[in-house]
TORGU-350308 format. One line per field, with one value per residue (C-alpha): residue number from 1; residue in one letter; x, z, y. Coordinates in Angstrom, 1 decimal, always signed. Layout:
BEGIN
resi	[NUM,...]
resn	[A,...]
x	[X,...]
z	[Z,...]
y	[Y,...]
# end
This chain:
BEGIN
resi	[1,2,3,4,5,6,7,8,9,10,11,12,13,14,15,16,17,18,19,20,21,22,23,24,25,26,27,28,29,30,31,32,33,34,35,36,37,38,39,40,41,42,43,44,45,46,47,48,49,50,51,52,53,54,55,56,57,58,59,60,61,62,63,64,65,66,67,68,69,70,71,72,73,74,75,76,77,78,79,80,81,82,83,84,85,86,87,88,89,90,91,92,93,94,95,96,97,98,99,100,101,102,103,104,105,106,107,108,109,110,111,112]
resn	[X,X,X,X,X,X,X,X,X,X,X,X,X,X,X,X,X,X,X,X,X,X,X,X,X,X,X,X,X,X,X,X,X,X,X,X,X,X,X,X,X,X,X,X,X,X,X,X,X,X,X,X,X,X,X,X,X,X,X,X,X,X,X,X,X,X,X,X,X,X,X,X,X,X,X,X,X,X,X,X,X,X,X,X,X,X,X,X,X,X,X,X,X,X,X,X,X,X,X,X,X,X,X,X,X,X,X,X,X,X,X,X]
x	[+6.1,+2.8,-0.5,-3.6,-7.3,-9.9,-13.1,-16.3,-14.5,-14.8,-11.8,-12.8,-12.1,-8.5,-6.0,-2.5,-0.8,+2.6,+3.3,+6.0,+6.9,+8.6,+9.0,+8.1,+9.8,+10.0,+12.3,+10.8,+8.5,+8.4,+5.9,+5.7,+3.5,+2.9,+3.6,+1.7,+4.2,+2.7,+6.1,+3.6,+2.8,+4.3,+3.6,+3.5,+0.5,+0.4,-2.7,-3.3,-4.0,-0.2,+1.4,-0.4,+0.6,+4.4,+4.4,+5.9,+7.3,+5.4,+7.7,+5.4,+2.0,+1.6,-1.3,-2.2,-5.1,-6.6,-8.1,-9.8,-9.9,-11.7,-12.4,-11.1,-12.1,-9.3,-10.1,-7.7,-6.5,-4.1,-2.1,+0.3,+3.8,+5.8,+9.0,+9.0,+12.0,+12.2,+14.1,+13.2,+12.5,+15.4,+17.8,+17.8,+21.3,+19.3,+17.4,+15.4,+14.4,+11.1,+8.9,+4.9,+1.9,-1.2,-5.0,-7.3,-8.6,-6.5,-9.2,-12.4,-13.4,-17.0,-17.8,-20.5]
z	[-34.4,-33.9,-34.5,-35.5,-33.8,-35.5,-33.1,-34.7,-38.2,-37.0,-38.3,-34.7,-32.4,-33.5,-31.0,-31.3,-29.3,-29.4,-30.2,-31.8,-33.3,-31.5,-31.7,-28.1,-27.1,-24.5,-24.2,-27.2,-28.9,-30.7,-32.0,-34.2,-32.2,-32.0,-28.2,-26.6,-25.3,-21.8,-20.4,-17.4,-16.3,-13.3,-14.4,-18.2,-19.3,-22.0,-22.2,-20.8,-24.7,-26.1,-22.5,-23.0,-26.5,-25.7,-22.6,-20.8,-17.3,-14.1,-11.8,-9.0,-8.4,-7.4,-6.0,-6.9,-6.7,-9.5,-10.3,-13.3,-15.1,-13.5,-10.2,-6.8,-5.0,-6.6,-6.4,-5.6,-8.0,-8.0,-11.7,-12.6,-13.4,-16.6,-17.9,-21.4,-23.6,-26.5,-29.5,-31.9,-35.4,-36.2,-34.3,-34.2,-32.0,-28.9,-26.7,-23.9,-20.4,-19.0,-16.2,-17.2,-15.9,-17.5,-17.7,-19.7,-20.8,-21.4,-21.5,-20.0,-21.3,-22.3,-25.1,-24.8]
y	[-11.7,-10.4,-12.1,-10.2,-11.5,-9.8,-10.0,-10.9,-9.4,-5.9,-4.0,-1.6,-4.5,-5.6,-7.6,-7.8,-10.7,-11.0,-14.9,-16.9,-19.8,-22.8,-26.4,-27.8,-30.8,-33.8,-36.6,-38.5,-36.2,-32.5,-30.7,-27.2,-25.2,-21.2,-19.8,-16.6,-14.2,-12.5,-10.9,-9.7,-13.0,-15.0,-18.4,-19.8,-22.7,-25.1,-27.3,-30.2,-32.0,-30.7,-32.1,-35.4,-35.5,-34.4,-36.9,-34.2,-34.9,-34.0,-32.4,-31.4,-29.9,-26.2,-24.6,-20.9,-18.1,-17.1,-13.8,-13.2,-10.0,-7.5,-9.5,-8.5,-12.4,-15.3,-18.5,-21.5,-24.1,-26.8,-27.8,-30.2,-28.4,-29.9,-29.4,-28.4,-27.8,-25.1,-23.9,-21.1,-22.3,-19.8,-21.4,-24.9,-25.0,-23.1,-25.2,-23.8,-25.5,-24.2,-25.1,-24.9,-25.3,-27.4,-26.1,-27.8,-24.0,-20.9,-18.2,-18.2,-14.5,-14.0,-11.9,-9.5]
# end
């Protein structure tokens, strides 16, 4: 499934993410949410508000270096890591198991 982002509503600046549907669970909550597919990424986030409201399970804390786009100097931050569980909307019968990290902001891109 893709999902279209139109920037500013100019048909010149159109984003395709590649996102699907899932219902993201803990041991006594679920929740219909739509996921961001990045099959280039190391490490997968969820925000901090949908682990609060999941009461996901803290597993550990992991430290990492973050470098934004376009910038050679990372900077270190320490997040919570949560396990979250998964199943495709599709297929109820599938349940997935997935370690995730917590920011309280997924993109900090300025528009120009």
């Amino acid at each position: 499934m893709l999902s279209l982002c139109l920037k500013f509503q100019n048909p010149s600046h159109i984003i395709l993410l590649q996102t699907c549907s899932v219902i993201a669970q803990s041991r006594s909550k679920t929740k219909s949410e739509r996921m961001l597919i990045d099959s280039g990424n190391e490490k997968s986030f969820v925000t901090i508000q949908l682990a609060s409201k999941l009461k996901l399970p803290i597993i550990r804390k992991e430290c990492l270096t973050i470098y934004a786009f376009g910038r050679n100097k990372g900077y270190k931050m320490e997040f919570y890591v949560y396990q979250l569980r998964i199943r495709s909307e599709q297929d109820l019968q599938t349940l997935l198991g997935i370690e995730i990290l917590a920011t309280d902001l997924m993109s900090g891109a300025e528009t120009a």
